[in-house]
Every structure is written in structure tokens, then in C-alpha cells.
C-alpha positions as CSV (number, residue, x, y, z in Angstrom):
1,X,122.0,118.8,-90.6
2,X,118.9,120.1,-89.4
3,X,120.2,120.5,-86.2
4,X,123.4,122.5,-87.0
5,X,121.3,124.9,-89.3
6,X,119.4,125.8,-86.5
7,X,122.0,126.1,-83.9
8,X,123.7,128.3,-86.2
9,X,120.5,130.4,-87.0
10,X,119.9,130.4,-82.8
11,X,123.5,131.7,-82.4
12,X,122.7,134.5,-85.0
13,X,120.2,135.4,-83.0
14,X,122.1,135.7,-79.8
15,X,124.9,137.6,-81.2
16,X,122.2,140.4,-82.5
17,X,121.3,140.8,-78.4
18,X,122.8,143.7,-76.9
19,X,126.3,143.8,-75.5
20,X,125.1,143.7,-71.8
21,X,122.7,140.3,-72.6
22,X,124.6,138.7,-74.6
23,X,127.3,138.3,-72.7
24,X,125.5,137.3,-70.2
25,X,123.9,134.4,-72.6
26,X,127.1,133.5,-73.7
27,X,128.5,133.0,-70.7
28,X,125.6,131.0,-68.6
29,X,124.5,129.2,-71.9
30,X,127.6,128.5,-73.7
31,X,130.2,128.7,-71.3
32,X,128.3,126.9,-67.8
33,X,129.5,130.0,-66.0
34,X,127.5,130.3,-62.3
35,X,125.8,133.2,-61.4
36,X,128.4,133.2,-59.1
37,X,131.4,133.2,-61.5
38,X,129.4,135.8,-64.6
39,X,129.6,138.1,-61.6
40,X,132.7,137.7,-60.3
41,X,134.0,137.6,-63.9
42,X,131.8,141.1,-65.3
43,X,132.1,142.8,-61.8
44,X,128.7,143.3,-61.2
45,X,126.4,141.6,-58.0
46,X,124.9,138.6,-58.7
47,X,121.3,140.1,-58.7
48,X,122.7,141.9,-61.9
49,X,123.4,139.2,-63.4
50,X,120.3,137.3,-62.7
51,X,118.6,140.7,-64.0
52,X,120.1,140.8,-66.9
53,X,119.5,136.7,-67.7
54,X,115.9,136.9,-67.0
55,X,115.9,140.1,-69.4
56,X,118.3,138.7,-71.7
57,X,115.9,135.3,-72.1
58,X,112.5,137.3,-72.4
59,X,114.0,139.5,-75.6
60,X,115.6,136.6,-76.8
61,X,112.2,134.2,-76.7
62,X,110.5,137.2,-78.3
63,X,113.4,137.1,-81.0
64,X,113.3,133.6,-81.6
65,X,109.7,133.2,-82.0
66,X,109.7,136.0,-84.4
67,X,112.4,133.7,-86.6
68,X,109.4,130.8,-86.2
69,X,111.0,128.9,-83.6
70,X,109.6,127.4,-80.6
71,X,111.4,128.4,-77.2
72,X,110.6,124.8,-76.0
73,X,112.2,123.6,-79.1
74,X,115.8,125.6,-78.4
């Protein structure tokens, strides 16, 4: 139980990302997409998208450890 209340709290979080890094997310994350595929799929070069994950990760950490979680723990 403890497990599903915090995936659902995690996801929460995710979805409160903007549009550009959340898809992004969702896609590599929750999907398995490639680098590859996300930019094939979003039009964009694959640097973009590698841009946007790394950015997407670091706001997301910073989100996540303002909820009290541990990134190591996610």
C-alpha cells in the first residue's frame, strides 16, 4: 500500500511539470521510448530531447525532495 501511495503521489508530481518536461518524462519513464523514438515522435533532434530530460529530472528531483522524498528512493 505504501508503495502505490507513493507512486500515485510521484505521478502527481510529474503531471505538475511543464508541458515540454513532462512529456518528455512520460514518455522515457513511463512509456520506455528511446531518445531516438521521443524525438522522432515530438519532432525535435535528439539533443532536445536529452536537454529537456536532464532539465526535466533536475526540477523534478528539486520537486520531489520538496514533498520529502528521496530521489534515490523513486
Amino acid at each position: 500500500m505504501l508503495n502505490k501511495d507513493r507512486d500515485t503521489q510521484v505521478k502527481k508530481i510529474v503531471l505538475s511539470l511543464s508541458p515540454k518536461y513532462k512529456e518528455i518524462i512520460f514518455l522515457y519513464y513511463y512509456k520506455d521510448f528511446s531518445v531516438e523514438e521521443i524525438s522522432t515522435i515530438l519532432k525535435v533532434s535528439a539533443n532536445t530531447v536529452k536537454t529537456r530530460l536532464a532539465r526535466g529530472r533536475g526540477r523534478l528531483k528539486k520537486l520531489l525532495e520538496e514533498e520529502g522524498f528521496e530521489w534515490e528512493d523513486i
